[in-house]
C-alpha positions in Angstrom: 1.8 16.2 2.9 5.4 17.0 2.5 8.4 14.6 1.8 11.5 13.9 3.9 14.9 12.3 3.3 15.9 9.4 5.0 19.3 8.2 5.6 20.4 4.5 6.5 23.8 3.1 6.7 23.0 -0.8 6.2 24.9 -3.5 5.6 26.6 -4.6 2.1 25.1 -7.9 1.6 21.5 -6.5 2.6 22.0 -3.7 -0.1 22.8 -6.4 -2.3 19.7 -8.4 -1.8 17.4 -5.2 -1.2 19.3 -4.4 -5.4 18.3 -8.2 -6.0 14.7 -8.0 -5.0 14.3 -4.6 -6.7 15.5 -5.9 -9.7 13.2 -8.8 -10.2 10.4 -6.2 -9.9 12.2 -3.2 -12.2 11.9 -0.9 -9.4 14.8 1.3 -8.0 16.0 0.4 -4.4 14.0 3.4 -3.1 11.1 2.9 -4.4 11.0 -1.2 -3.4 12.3 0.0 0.2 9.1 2.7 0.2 6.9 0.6 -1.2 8.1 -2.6 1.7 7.3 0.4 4.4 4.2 1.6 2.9 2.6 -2.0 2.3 3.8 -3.2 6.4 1.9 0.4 7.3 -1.2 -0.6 5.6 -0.7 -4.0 7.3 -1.0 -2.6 10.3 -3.5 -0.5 10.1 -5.9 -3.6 8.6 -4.9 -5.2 11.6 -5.9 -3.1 14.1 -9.1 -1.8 12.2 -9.9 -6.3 12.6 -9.4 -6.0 16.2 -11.4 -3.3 16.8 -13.9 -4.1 14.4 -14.0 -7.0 16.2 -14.3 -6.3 20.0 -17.2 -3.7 18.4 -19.2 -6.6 17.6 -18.4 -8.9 20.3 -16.4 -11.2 18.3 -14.7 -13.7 20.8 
């Protein structure tokens, strides 16, 4: 799998806390903002592997 670049225009004061939270965990803003998107994928993904798991095995 390749990589792409992508661009955002956003909002001074949420650069500023997205620099903040970065920070605190000595991470670069792209790598926390990656790592945010990577994590809420994964999320996801448990979710709906639950559910399914689920209405596999009759769970009400």
């Amino acid at each position: 799998m390749g990589t792409s670049v992508l661009s955002l225009r956003i909002d001074g004061e949420l650069l500023d806390r997205l620099r903040d939270h970065a920070a605190k965990r000595g991470m670069s803003v792209q790598d926390y903002v990656v790592g945010t998107l990577v994590r809420d994928d994964f999320d996801e993904r448990f979710q709906t592997a639950v559910e399914e798991t689920e209405r596999f095995y009759g769970v009400p």
